[in-house]
C-alpha positions in Angstrom: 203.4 -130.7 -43.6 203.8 -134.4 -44.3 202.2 -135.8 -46.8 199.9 -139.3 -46.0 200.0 -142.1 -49.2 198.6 -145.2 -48.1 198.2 -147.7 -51.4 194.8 -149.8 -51.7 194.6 -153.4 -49.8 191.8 -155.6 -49.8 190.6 -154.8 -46.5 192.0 -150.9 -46.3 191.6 -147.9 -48.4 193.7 -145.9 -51.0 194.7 -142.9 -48.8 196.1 -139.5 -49.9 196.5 -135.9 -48.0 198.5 -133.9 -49.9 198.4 -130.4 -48.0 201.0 -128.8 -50.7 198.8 -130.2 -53.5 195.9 -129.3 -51.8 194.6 -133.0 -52.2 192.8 -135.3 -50.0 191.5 -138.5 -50.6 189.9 -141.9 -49.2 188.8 -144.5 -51.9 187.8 -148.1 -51.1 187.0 -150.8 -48.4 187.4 -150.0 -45.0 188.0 -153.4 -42.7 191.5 -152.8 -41.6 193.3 -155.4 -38.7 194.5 -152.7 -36.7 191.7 -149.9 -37.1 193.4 -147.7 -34.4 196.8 -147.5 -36.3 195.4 -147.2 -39.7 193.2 -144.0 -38.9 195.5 -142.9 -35.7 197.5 -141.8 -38.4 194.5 -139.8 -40.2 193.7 -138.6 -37.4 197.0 -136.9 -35.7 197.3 -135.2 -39.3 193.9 -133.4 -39.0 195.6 -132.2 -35.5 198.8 -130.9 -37.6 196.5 -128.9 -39.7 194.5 -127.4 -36.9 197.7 -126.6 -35.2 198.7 -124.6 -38.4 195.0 -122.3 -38.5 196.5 -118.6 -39.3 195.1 -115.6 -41.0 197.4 -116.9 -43.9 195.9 -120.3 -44.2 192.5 -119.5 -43.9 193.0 -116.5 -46.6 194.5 -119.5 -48.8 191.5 -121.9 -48.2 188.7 -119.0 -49.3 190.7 -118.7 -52.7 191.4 -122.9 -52.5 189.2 -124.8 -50.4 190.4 -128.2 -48.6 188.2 -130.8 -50.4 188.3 -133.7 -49.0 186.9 -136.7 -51.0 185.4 -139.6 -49.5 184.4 -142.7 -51.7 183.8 -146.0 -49.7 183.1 -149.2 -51.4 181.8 -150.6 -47.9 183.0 -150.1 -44.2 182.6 -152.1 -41.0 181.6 -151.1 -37.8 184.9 -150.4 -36.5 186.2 -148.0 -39.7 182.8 -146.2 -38.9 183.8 -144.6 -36.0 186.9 -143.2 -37.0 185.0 -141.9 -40.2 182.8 -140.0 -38.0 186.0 -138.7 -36.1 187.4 -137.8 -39.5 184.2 -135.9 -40.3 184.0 -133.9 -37.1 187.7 -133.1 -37.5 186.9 -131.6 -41.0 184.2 -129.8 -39.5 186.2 -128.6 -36.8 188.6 -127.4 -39.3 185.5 -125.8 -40.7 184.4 -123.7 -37.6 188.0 -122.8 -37.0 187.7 -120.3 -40.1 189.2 -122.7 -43.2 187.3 -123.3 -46.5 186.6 -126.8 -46.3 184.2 -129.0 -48.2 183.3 -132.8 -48.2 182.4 -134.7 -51.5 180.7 -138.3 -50.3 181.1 -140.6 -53.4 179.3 -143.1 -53.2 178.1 -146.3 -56.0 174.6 -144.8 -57.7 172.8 -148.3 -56.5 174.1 -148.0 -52.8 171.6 -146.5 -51.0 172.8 -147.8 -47.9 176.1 -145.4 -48.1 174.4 -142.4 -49.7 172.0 -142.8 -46.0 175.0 -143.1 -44.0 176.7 -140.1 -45.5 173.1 -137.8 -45.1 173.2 -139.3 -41.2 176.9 -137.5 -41.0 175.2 -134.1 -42.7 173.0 -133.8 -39.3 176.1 -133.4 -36.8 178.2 -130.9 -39.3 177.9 -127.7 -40.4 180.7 -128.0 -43.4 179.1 -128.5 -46.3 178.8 -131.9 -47.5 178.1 -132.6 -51.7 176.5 -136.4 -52.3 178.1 -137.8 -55.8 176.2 -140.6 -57.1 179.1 -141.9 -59.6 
């Protein structure tokens, strides 16, 4: 499984999926040029993963689980709607028998992103942890 390292720019996040660590991260701002390629790319690997679901994996998840941590400085519009893909796909992963879990990070004085983040918690059924940090 490939591994996805995108480094920190000042309009895209710090990315990293590590399957074979079992590490999975999005840290920053969110206003990239070309949305579609940036999270196509986030995207296709959530597809990989599904593609992989065995008995083996899943048994490997219960004693591991996938957390995926998600810590947004700000987003626009455009960013938002592949985070909500991303979410779903997580959930997906989720119903399809893997132990996954989403930590929301989010600045203690945003309450804007700790709202956004509770508005995701309504169309999941993963289990979603808000970090005030």
């Amino acid at each position: 499984m490939k591994t996805i390292k995108i480094e920190e720019t000042n309009t895209s996040p710090y990315v990293l999926f590590d399957f074979d660590r079992n590490y999975y991260e999005i840290k920053g701002c969110s206003r990239p040029e070309d949305v579609v390629d940036f999270y196509g790319q986030l995207i296709d690997w959530f597809g990989e993963v599904k593609s992989m679901i065995s008995n083996e994996l899943k048994e490997k998840t219960a004693k591991e689980p996938m957390v995926f941590k998600l810590y947004y400085d700000y987003f626009n519009s455009s960013s938002a709607k592949y985070i909500l893909d991303m979410i779903i796909l997580i959930d997906d992963l989720f119903k399809n028998g893997l132990t996954v879990k989403i930590e929301w990070l989010y600045k203690r004085e945003d309450e804007d992103m700790l709202e956004t983040g509770q508005e995701f918690t309504d169309l999941i059924k993963c289990p979603i942890e808000f970090i005030a940090v």
